[in-house]
N, C-alpha and C positions, 0 to 999 in steps of 0.2 A: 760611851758604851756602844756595842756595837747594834747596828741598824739591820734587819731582817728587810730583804726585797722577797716582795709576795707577791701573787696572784689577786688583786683586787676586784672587789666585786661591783662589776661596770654596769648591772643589768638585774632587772628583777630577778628572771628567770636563767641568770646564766648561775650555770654550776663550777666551772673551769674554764681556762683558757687556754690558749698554746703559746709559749714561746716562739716570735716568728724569727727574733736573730736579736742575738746581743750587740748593743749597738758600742759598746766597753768590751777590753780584752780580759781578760783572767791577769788577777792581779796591777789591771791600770789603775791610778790614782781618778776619782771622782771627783766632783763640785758640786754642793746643792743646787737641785736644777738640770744637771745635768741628764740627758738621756742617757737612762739606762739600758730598756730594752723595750722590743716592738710586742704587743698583745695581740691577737684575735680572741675575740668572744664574739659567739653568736652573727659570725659572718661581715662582722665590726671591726676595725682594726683602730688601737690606740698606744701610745707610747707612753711609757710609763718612766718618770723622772725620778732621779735621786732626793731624798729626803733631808740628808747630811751629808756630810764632806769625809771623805776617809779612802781606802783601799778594796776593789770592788773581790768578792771570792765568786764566782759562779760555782751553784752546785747542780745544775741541770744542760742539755743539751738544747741547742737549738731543733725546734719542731717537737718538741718533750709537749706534753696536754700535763696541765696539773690543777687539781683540785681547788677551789675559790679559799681562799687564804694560806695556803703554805707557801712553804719557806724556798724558792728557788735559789737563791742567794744570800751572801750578808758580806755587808761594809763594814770593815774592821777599823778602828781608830788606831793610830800610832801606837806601836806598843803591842798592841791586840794579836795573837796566835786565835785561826780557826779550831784548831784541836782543842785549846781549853776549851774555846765558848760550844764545842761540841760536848767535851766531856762534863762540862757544868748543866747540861741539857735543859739550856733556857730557851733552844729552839728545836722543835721538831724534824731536824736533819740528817741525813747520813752525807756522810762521806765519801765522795766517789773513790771507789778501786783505784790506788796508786799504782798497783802491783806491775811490774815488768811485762808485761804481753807481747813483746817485739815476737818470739818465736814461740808461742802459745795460739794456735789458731782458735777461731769466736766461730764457733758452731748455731750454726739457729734460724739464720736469716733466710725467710722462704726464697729471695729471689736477690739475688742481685744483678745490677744493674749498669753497664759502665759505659758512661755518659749522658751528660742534663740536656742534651739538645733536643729536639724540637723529636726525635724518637725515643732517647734514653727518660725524658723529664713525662711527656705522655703515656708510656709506658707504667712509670713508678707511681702516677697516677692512678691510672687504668687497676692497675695492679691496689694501691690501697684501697678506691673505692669498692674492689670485688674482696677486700678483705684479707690482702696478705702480707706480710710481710715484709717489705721491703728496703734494702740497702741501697743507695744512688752514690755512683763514684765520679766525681769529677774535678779536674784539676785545675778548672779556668773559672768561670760562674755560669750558672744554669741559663738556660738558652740558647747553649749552642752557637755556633757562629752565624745561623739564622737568626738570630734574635739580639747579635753582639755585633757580629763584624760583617752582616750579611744582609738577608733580606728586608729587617726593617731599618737599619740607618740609610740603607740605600733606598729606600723605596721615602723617607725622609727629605731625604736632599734632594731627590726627583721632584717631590711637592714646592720643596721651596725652587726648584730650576722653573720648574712650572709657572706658579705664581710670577717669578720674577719675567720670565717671557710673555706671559699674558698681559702685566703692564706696561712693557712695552709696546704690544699689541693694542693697549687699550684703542685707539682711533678709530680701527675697524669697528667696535662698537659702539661709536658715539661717546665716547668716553677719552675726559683730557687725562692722560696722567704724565707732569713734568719732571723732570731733573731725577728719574726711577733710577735707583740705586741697591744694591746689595750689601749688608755687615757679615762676613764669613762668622765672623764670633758668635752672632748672634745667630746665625744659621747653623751652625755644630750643635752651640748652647741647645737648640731646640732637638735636634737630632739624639744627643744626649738623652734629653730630659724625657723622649720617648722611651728611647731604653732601658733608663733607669724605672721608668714605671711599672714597663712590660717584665721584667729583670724581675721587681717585686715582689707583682703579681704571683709568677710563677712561684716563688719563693712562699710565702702562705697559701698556696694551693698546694705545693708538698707536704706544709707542716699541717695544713690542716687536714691531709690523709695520713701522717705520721710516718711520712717517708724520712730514714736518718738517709740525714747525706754526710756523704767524708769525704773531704777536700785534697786530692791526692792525683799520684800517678799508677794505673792498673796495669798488671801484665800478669799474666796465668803463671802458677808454678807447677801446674797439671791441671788435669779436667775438670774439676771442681773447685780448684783452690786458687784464690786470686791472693797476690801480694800488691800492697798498697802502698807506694813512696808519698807519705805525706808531708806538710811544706814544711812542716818543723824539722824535716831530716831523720826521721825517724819510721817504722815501719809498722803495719800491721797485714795479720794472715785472716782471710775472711773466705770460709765452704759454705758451699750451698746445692741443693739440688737441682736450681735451675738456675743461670745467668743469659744474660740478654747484653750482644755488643750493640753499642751504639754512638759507636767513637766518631761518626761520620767523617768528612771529607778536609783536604786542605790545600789550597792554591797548587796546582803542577805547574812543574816547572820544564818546559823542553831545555835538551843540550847544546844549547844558542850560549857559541863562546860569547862571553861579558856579560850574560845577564846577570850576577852576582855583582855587579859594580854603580859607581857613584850614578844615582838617579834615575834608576833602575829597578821598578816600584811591582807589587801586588794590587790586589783590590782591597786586602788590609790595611795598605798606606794610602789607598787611593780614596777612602772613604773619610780622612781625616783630612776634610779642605783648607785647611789653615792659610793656605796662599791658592790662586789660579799662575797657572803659567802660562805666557802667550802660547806655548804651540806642544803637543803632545803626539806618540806615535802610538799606535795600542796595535798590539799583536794577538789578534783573537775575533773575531767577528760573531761569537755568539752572543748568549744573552748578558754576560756581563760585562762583555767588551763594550755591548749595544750600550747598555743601559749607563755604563760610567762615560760611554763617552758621549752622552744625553747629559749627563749632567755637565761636565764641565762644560762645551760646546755650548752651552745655552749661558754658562756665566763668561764666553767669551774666549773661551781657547780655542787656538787651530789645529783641529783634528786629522791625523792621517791612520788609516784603519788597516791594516795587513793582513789578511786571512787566507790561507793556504790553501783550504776546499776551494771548487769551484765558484761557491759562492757565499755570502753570507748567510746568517742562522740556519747552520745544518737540519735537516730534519724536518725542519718548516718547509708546508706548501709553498710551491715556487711560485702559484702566484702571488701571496701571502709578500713574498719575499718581493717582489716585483716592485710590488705598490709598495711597502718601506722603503724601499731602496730611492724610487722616486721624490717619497715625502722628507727622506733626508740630508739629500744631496747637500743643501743648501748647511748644515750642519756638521759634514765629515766627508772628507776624502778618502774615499772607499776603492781599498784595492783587495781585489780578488784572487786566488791561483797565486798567491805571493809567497815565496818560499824564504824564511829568515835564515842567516845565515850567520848571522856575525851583528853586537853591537858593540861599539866603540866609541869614543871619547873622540870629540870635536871640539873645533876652539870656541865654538858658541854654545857647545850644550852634546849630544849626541846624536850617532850618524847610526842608522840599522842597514844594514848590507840586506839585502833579499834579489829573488829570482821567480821572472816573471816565463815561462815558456822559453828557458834556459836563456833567459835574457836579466845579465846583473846591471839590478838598478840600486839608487837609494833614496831614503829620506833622511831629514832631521828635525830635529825638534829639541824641547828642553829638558822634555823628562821622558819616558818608556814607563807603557802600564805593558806590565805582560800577564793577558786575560786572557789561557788558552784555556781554561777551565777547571776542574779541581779532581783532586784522585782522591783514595778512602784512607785514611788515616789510619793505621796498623803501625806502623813500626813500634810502638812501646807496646802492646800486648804480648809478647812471646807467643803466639800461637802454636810454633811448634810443641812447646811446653804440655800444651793441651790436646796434642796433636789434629788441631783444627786445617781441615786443609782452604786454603785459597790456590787461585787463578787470577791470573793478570793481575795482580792485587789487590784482591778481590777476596773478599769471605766467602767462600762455596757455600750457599742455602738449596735448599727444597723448597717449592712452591708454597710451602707452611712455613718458609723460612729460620727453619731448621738447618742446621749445619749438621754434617757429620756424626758428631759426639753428641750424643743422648744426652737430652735437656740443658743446649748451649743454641741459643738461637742469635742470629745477627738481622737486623737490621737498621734501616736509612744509607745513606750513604757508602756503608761500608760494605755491604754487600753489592754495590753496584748495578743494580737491578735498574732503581727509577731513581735518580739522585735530584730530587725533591724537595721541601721540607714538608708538605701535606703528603706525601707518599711516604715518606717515615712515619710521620706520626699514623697514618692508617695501617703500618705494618704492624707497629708496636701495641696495638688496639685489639688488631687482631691476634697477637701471640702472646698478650695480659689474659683474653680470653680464654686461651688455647689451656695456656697453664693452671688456671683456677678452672677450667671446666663449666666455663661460661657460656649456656645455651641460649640467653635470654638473645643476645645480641647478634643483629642479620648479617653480619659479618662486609667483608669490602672486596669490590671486585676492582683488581691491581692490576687490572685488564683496562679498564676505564678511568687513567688519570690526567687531568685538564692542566696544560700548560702555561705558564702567561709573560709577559714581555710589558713593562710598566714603563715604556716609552711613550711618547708622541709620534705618530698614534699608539696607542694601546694594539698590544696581541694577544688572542685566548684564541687556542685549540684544544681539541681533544677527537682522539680518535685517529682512523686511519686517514692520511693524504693520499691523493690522486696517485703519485709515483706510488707509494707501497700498493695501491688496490690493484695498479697496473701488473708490478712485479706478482703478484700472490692470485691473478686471472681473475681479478672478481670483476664481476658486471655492475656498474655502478652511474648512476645519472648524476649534474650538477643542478644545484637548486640556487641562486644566486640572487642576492637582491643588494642593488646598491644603495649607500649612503648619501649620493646626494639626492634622493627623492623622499629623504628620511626627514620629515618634521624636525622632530627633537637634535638630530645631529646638523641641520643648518644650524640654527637657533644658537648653538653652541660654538659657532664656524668651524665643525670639523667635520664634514661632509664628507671627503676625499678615504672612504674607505666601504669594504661591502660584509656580507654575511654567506657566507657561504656552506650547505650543507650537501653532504655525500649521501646518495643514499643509496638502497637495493636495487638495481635496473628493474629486480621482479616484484618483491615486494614493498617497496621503497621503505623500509628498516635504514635509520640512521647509525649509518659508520664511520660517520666524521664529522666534522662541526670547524669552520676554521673563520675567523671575525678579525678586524684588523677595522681599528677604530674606535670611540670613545665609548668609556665602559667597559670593554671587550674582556677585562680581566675580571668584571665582573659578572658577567653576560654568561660566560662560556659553564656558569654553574648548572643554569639551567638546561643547556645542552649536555651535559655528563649525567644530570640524573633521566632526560629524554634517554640516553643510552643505556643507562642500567634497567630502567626499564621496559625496554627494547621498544621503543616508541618508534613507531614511520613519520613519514611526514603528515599523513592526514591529521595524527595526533595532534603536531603541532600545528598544522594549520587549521584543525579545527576549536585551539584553545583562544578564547578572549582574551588580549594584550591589552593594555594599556595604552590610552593615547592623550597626548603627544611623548612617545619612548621609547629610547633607541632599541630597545626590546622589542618591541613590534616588529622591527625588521627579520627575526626571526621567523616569523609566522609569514611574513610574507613572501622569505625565501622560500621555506617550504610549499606555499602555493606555486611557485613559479615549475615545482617540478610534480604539480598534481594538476591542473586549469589556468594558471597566468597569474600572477599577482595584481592587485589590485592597483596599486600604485608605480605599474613598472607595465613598461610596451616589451 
């Protein structure tokens, strides 16, 4: 006979649960025992097993909230049709709508949403907790390539390069450690296994604001009307009065004849360590070029760095840049003003043609990361459709990041504005706001967002650098306090870096904040809200730090541009 899966009552006080994902497809065979599906109750999550053996029916959606004993489901026995055991009404069920909807558009939905990343998935949030509605469109898995192929696997494998160089370092602290070695396996496995948690998470923080998501590919068929290619091949039409793009960004690629060829990688391949190779060329000197080629360099590859600006990490204070460039040396062969030209296939691995001050040189190596950075990811939207206008490829917003077309708003990455992941997710926060009418909330100034580099050393800034304050005529003093008079940053052995704060030549109001050193990606938090709330330096040289912490160097820079710091001639 056939078996009812229900909503079980897990808790005194719990009344329903939600559905966080069917862990069975529609229609797979079950096993007792088997995981059926994932529960939330009461902020709780548990998995709920199959009872008996048979063929699973789902009658509810993932992120659906249902009532403490009804019927989400039933496992039918050999033989068994759902529609008798509906029509025999031994279970309290309907039926989901069979009916054809391919070109029948679903009217309803306060907001949709297209894409789970780190603005599209905060937004839908943002958006249920203020009580609307909401549809999430996404064709990969939530998280975004921040949370998948990006920010945190990478910031992952930096912990364990880390580790892994620290024991080798042990000596320097008194400390034997022999015959240190690395298991890439187990270094993925781990990297993974963050993922998959963070991935989760997000995933029951959707269902439990009742955001439906639908697994597809979005493109406008006009202003309000999205068509959805979902993975079954099949379509749906979904209006709304307001959507929110949030497709963000994806690796660019310059027109470097052979980058299309054997061994000729992304930061998407580059993230999946499965081997190290002795020697690698990376083309890009920003922050991801930095930062992957921190990683492998430290598991032992020989690095050669190509970057076509003047110098490395654009936009970063040049002295900032100065002092990395010195702590890295010993890690990467760093070429500047290097113009790529050509890669090509060598008898040992690959040759990149580049031009130095119209001088052709080359390198080789075994593989090519090309890390020149990332564009916004549009091509599947039809925006014309919508008649959404962009630039340079780019979503045209308004400072409310508003686009064009009335109640169509873009942000994160695909507007091009701050290509961030906390800069999305504060766009999206604030135009969840915007759309429900939400005063409660003091909104975000996207005037003030802190940048970081999760190298050795560590980098956080925010605010203006010395060159902009020059170009834009402001009057401006340096407040400077270095790292190695810094307690806690010996301690640590990483001395070799300072704190640096800009301020008003007249009022000393802080206009920049630039750190380079341990912590610093964490550090630079409290300088962003020093500037939102327009703190000078007496502020912060008049605030209590903590000691022994590399935070204090903060306070002491700021003395250094009000009476001398304490700790520094």
């Amino acid at each position: 006979m056939a078996q009812r899966v229900i909503i079980p009552r897990l808790g005194q006080t719990m009344t329903e649960g939600i559905v966080v994902r069917w862990y069975k497809q529609q229609d797979e065979k079950v096993a007792v025992g088997d995981p059926v599906y994932e529960l939330e109750y009461d902020k709780a999550v548990a998995t709920v097993e199959a009872k008996k053996a048979g063929v699973l029916k789902r009658l509810v959606n993932e992120g659906a909230a249902v009532p403490v004993g009804d019927t989400i489901g039933i496992i039918l026995e050999e033989g068994e049709k759902l529609e008798d055991i509906i029509a025999q009404k031994t279970f309290n069920v309907v039926i989901p709508d069979k009916a054809d909807s391919k070109n029948k558009p679903e009217v309803g939905a306060k907001v949709i949403v297209i894409g789970g990343g780190p603005g599209g998935y905060v937004a839908a949030i943002r958006l249920g907790i203020l009580g609307a509605k909401v549809i999430l469109i996404e064709k990969d898995k939530v998280g975004g390539t921040c949370l998948n192929r990006g920010c945190i696997p990478t910031k992952a494998l930096l912990q364990s390069a880390e580790v892994y160089s620290a024991c080798l370092a042990a000596e320097e602290f008194g400390v034997e450690a022999k015959n240190v070695s690395f298991d890439l396996a187990k270094i993925n496995a781990r990297k993974q296994k963050i993922v998959n948690t963070l991935v989760k998470g997000v995933q029951v923080l959707l269902a439990a604001r009742k955001i439906e998501i639908i697994s597809g590919i979005a493109s406008f068929e006009s202003a309000h009307t999205v068509l959805v290619k979902l993975m079954d091949g099949s379509e749906k039409k979904l209006t709304a009065d307001n959507i929110i793009i949030a497709t963000g960004s994806v690796p660019a690629k310059p027109p470097i004849s052979g980058i299309d060829g054997k061994n000729v990688i992304t930061s998407k391949e580059a993230l999946d360590v499965s081997s190290i190779p002795k020697s690698m060329i990376i083309i890009g000197g920003g922050v991801i070029g930095m930062e992957l080629g921190s990683i492998y360099s430290k598991f032992g590859c020989k690095i050669t760095l190509l970057e076509a600006m003047p110098d490395i990490l654009p936009n970063i204070d040049a002295e900032v840049v100065k002092n990395y460039r010195r702590a890295v040396k010993k890690l990467m062969d760093i070429h500047s003003g290097a113009l790529v030209s050509k890669i090509e296939d060598d008898e040992d691995g690959k040759r990149v043609i580049y031009k130095i001050e119209d001088k052709e040189q080359s390198a080789k190596a075994d593989v090519v990361l090309v890390a020149i950075g990332r564009r916004p990811n549009l091509e599947e939207l039809n925006l014309k459709a919508a008649g959404i206008m962009n630039e340079r490829g780019c979503v045209t917003v308004d400072n409310e990041f508003k686009t064009n077309v009335d109640g169509i708003y873009c942000v994160g990455d695909a507007n091009g504005k701050t290509m961030l992941a906390h800069a999305a997710s504060a766009q999206a926060i604030d135009v969840a706001d915007r759309i429900t009418g939400n005063t409660v909330s003091a909104g975000n100034r996207h005037d003030i967002v802190p940048s970081c580099i999760y190298t050795h050393p560590e980098i956080g800034i925010v605010g203006k650098t010395e060159q902009q304050l020059k170009l834009e005529g402001v009057g401006y003093k340096v407040c400077k306090f270095s790292l190695r008079a810094n307690g806690r940053s010996l301690v640590l052995g990483k001395g070799d870096g300072f704190v640096k704060i800009l301020a008003g030549e007249k009022h000393g109001e802080v206009l920049g904040v630039h750190i380079i050193g341990p912590f610093a990606t964490e550090l630079i938090g409290e300088c962003a809200l020093a500037m939102r709330l327009e703190c000078c330096i007496e502020d912060i040289a008049g605030t209590i730090h903590a000691h022994p912490t590399v935070g204090e160097a903060i306070m002491e820079a700021a003395e250094t541009g009000l009476f001398g710091a304490t700790h520094s001639l």
